[in-house]
C-alpha positions as CSV (number, residue, x, y, z in Angstrom):
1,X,-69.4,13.7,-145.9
2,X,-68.4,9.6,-145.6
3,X,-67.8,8.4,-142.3
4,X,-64.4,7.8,-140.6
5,X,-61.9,7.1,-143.2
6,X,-64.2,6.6,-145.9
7,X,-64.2,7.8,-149.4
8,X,-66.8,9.2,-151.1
9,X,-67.3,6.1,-153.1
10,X,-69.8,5.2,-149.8
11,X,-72.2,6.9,-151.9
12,X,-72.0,5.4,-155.4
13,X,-75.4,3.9,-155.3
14,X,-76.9,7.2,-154.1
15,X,-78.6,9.1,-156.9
16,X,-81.0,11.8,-155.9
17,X,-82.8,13.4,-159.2
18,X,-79.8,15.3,-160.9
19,X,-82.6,18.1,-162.3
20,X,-83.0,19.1,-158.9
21,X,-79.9,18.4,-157.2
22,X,-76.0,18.9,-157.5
23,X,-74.5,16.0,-155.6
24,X,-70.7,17.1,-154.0
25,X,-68.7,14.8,-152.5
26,X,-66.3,16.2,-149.7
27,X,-63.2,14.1,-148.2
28,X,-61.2,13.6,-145.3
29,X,-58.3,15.7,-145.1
30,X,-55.0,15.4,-143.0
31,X,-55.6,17.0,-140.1
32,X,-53.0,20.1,-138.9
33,X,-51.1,19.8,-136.2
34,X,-52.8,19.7,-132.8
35,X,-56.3,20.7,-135.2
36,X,-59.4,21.2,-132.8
37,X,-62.8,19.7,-134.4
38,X,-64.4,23.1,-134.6
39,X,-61.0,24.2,-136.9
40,X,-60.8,21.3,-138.9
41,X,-64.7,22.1,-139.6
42,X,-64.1,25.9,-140.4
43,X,-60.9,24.4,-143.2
44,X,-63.3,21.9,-144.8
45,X,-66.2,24.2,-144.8
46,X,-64.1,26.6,-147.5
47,X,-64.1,23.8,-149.5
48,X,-68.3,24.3,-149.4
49,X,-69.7,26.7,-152.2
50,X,-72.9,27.4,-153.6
51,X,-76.6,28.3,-152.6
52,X,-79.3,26.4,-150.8
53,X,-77.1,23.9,-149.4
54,X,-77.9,21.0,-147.5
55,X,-74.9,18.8,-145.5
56,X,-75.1,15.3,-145.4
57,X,-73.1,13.5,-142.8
58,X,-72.2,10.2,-142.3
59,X,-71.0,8.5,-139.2
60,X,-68.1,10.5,-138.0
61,X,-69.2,12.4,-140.8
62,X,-72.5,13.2,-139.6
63,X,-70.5,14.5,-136.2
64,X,-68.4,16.7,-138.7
65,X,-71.2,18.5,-140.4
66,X,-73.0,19.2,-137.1
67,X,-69.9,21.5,-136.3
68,X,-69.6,22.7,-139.9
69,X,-73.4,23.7,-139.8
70,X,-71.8,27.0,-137.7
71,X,-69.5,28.1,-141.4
72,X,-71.9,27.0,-143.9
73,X,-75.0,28.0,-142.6
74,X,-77.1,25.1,-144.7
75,X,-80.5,25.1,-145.4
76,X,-80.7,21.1,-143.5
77,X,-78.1,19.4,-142.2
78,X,-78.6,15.4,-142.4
79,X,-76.9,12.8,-140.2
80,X,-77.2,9.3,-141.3
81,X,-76.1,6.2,-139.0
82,X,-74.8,8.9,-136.3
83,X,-75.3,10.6,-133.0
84,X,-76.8,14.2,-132.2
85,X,-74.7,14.3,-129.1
86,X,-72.4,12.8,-127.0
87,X,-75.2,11.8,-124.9
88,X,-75.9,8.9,-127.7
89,X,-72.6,7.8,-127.5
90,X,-73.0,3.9,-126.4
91,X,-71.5,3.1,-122.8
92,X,-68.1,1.5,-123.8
93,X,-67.4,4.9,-125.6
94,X,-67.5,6.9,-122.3
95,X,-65.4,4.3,-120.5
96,X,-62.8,5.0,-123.6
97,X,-63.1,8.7,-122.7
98,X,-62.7,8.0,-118.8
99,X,-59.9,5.4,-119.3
100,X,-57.8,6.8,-122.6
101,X,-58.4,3.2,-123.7
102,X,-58.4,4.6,-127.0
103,X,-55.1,5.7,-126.8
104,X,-54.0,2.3,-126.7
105,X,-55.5,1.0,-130.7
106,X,-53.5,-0.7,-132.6
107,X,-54.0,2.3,-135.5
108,X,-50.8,0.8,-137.4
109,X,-52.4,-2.9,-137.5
110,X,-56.1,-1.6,-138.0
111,X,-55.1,0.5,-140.7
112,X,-53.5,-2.5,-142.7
113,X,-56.7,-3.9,-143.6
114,X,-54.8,-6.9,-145.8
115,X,-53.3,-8.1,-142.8
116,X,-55.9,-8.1,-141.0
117,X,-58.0,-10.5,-143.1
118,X,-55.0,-13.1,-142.8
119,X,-56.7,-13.9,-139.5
120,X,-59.3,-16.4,-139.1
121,X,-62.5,-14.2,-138.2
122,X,-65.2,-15.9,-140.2
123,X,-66.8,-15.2,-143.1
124,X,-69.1,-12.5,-141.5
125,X,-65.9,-10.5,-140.8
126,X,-63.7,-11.6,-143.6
127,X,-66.5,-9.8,-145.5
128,X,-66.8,-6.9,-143.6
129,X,-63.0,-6.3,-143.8
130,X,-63.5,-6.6,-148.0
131,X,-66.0,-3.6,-147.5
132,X,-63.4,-2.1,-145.7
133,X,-60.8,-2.5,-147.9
134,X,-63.0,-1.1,-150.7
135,X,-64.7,2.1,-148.8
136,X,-61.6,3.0,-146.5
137,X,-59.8,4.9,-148.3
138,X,-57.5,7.3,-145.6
139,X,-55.1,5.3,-144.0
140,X,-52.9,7.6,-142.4
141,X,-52.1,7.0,-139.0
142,X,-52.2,10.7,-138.0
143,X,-55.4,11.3,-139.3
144,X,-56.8,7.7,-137.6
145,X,-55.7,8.7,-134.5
146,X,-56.9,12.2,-134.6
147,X,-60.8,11.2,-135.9
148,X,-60.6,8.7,-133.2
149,X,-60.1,11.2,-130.6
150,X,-62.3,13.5,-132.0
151,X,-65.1,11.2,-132.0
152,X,-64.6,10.3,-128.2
153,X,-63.9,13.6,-126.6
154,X,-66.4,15.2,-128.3
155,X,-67.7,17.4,-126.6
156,X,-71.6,18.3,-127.8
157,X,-74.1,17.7,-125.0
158,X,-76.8,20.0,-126.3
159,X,-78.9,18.7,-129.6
160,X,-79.2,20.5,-132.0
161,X,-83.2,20.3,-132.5
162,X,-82.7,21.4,-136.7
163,X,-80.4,18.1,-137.1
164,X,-82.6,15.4,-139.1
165,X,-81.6,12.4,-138.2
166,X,-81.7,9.3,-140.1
167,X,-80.7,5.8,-138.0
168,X,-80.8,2.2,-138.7
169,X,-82.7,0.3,-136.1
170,X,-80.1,-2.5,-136.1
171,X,-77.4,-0.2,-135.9
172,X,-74.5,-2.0,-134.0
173,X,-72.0,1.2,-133.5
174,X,-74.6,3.5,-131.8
175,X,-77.3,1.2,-130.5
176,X,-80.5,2.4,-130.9
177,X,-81.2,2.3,-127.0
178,X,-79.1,5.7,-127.1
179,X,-80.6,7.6,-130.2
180,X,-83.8,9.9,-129.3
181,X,-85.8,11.7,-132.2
182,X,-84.6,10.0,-135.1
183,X,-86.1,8.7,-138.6
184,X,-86.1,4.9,-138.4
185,X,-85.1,2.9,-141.2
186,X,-85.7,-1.0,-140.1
187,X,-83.1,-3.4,-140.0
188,X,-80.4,-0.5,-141.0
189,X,-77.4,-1.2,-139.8
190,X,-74.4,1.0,-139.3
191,X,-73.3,0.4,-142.8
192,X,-76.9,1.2,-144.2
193,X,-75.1,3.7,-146.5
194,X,-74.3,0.9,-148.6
195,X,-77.0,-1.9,-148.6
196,X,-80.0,0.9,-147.7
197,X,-79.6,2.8,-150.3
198,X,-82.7,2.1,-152.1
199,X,-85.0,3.6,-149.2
200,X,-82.5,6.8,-149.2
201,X,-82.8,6.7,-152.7
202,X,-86.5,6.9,-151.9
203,X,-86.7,9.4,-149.1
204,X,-83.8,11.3,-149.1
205,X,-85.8,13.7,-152.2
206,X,-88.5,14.3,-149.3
207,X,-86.5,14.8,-146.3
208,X,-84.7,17.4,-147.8
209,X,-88.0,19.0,-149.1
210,X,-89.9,18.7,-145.5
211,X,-92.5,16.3,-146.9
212,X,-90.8,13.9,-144.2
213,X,-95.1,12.6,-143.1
214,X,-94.5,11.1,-146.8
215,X,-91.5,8.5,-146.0
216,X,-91.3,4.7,-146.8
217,X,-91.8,3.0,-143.4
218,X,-90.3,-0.2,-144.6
219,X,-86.9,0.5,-144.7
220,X,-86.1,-1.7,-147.7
């Protein structure tokens, strides 16, 4: 599952052995009307099928599979560049919650990507915003709006101890400070999906088949 409104193409340069494993990719869909989390994780979790399956979650996605973990019943579930609870949620996150600051995005202007990069940011951002524009593939402002709130008011205190957690030490959306018992992949960042993907390529085989004392400790 790609992160908030990403498409599956987040995970074009992911290729786990295809005699062992059958890679599907799940997307965002628009949410219902007034859709709780846990009922937006039941719809998507029909669209689940097969035996032995593992979820792999990005991001928001990550947060996703947690609560689809309940309908699938997986063998693993994998969260990558994520948070186990809201307890790892970074401080300005809970001041959104407490204020309703998130209420207040600009979802129209933030979801026009193009105009955005008219805007003199620097070539660090200007590039960032090209990544966007290539990966971000839902922009409807319902659904922007609704994974927004879903991520800040949710509502997960307790950890989930069977959650694997994979997490960039250089992750600048949820800091590292705030992420306990995770897999450490050095200088990840939040969009290690994309430029880690040779170490995932590497480890993700043994994670899933609990030889995780074998991992790569480089991160590269």
């Amino acid at each position: 599952m790609p992160g908030l409104a990403a498409s599956p193409l987040i995970f074009e340069r992911i290729a786990l052995p295809s005699d062992r494993y059958n890679v599907h990719l799940l997307e965002w869909q628009i949410p219902l009307e007034a859709e709780s989390l846990t009922a937006y994780a039941e719809r998507l979790s029909k669209k689940v099928t097969g035996k032995h399956i593992i979820l792999i979650g990005v991001s928001f996605g990550g947060i996703l599979v947690q609560e689809m973990k309940s309908f699938v019943k997986p063998e693993k579930v994998i969260i990558i560049s994520s948070v186990k609870s809201n307890l790892e949620f970074p401080r300005r996150f809970k001041i959104a919650k407490t204020t309703k600051a998130y209420k207040l995005l600009p979802i129209k202007l933030l979801l026009n990507v193009e105009q955005l990069a008219k805007f003199s940011f620097g070539d660090t951002i200007n590039k960032r915003l090209k990544l966007y524009e290539k990966f971000l593939s839902v922009r409807d402002e319902k659904y922007l709006q609704w994974s927004i709130e879903q991520v800040i008011l949710w509502n997960r205190i307790e950890v989930d101890s069977e959650v694997i957690h994979l997490h960039g030490d250089a992750d600048e959306v949820f800091p590292p400070k705030y992420i306990k018992n995770a897999i450490w992949i050095k200088d990840g960042t939040h969009i290690m999906i994309l430029n880690k993907y040779k170490w995932l390529n590497e480890n993700l085989p043994k994670i899933i088949e609990r030889n995780e004392n074998e991992l790569e400790n480089t991160g590269s």
